[in-house]
N, C-alpha and C positions, 0 to 999 in steps of 0.2 A: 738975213739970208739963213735960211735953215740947212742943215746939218746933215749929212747923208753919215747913214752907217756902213762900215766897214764888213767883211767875212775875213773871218781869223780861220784856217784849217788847221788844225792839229793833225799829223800823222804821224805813224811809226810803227816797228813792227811789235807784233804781240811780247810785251815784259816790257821793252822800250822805257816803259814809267809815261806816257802818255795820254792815259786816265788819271793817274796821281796828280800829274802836273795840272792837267784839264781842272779836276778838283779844287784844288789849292788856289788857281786863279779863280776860280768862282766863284772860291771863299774870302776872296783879298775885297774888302771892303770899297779901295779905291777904282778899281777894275771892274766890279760888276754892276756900279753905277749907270755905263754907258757899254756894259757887255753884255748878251746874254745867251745861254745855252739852249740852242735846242732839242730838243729832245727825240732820238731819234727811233725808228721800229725797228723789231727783230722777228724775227721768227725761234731765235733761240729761245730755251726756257729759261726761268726768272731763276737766278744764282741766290743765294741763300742772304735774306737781306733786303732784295731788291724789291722794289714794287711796281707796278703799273701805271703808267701816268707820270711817273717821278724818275728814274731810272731808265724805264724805255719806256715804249708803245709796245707792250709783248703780242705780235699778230700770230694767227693759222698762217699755215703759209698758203691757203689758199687764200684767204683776206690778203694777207700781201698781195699772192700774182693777181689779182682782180684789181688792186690799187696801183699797180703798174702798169697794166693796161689802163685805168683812169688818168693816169698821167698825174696821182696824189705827191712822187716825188720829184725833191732836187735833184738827186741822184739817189742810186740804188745799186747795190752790189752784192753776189751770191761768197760769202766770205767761208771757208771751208765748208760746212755742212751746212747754212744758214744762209738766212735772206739780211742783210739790215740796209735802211733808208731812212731819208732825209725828207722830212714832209716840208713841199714846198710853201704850200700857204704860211706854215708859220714862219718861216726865213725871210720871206717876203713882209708880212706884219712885222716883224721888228725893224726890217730898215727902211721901210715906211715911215713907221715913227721916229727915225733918226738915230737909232743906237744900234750897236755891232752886235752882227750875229758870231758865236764861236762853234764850230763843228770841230766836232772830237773822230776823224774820220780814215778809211784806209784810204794808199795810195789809188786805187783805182777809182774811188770815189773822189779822191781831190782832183782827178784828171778832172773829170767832167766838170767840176764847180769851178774851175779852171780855166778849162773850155767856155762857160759859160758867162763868167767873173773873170778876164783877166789879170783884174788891182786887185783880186784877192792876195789874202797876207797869209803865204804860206808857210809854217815853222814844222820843218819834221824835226822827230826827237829818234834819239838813236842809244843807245847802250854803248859802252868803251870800248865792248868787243862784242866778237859772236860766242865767245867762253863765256862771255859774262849772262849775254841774254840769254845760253843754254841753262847757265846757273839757278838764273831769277826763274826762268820757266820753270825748271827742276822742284825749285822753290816754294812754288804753288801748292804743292799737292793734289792737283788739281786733273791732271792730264798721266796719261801713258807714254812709254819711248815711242810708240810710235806717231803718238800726235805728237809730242814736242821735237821729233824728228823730223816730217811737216811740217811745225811750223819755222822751224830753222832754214829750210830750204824755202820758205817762204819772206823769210825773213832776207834770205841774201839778193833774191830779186828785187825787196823793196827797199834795202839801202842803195840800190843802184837810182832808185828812183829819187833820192832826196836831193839832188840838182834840180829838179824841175821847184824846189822849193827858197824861199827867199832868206830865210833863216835854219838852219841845224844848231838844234843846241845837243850836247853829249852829257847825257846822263849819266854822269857816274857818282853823283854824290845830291842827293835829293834838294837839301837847300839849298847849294849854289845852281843846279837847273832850274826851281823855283820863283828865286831873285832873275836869273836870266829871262825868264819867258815875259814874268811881271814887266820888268823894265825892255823890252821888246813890243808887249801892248802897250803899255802907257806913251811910249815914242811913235806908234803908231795912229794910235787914238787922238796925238796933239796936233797930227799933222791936218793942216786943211784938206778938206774935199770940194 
């Protein structure tokens, strides 16, 4: 009998540690055996580091709305000033071939794959506080008061939304969320389908 693969959604809000965590598993040797990341589009520019193909799919965002009228994603959401999405053929390929797809994704995007997946295995990740994720924002260098002001007020909408998820882990100390998430996929991944 073969093997169906799983969707893991990673969500949470921006600082959250969400990416880090996303990372780290898909660095864990045991986990990315029968996990795999896809890779999603943007329309934002490429962050210093990043590249094309590896990191995201960086689109025009005219190439994006042309791909969403093709009906190219899983889902697709306009995230502050940007487009990002979940190209469906590749999600579909990988659980085809029997091994779990992970989306590293926001809560309006985990609605739909949601909606569409209900055994989807949903883990949002959240920070200790909203001090804290003010902190980490701050942190960046990255942003102005008034985008990390936005995004805080975005941020409180979307811990309202980590009930619709099956796991929360609270990020407050990186290795112990790390060890949590791992040990979360791998109980997930034992269980029959």
């Amino acid at each position: 009998m073969s093997r169906r693969g799983k969707i893991f959604v990673l969500s949470g809000p921006s600082g959250s540690g969400k990416t880090t965590l996303h990372n780290a598993l898909l660095c864990d040797k045991k986990t990315r055996k029968s996990l795999i990341k896809t890779i999603s589009a943007t329309t934002r520019l490429p962050r210093a580091g990043e590249k094309n193909k590896v990191h995201y799919l960086f689109f025009s965002k005219k190439l994006f709305q042309s791909r969403i009228k093709k009906g190219y994603f899983l889902e697709w959401q306009k995230v502050f000033n940007d487009y990002y999405g979940t190209p469906k053929a590749q999600a579909k390929r990988v659980l085809r071939a029997g091994r779990s797809v992970l989306l590293c994704i926001d809560v309006k995007g985990a609605k739909v794959v949601f909606d569409l997946f209900p055994d989807a295995v949903g883990i949002f990740v959240k920070a200790p506080s909203l001090d804290a994720l003010r902190k980490r924002l701050q942190g960046r260098g990255t942003e102005g008061k008034k985008v990390i002001a936005h995004r805080l007020a975005v941020a409180r909408k979307e811990l309202k939304e980590a009930k619709r998820y099956r796991y929360v882990i609270v990020n407050d100390q990186i290795k112990k969320a790390v060890k949590e998430l791992k040990s979360i996929v791998e109980q997930e991944l034992s269980k029959t389908t």
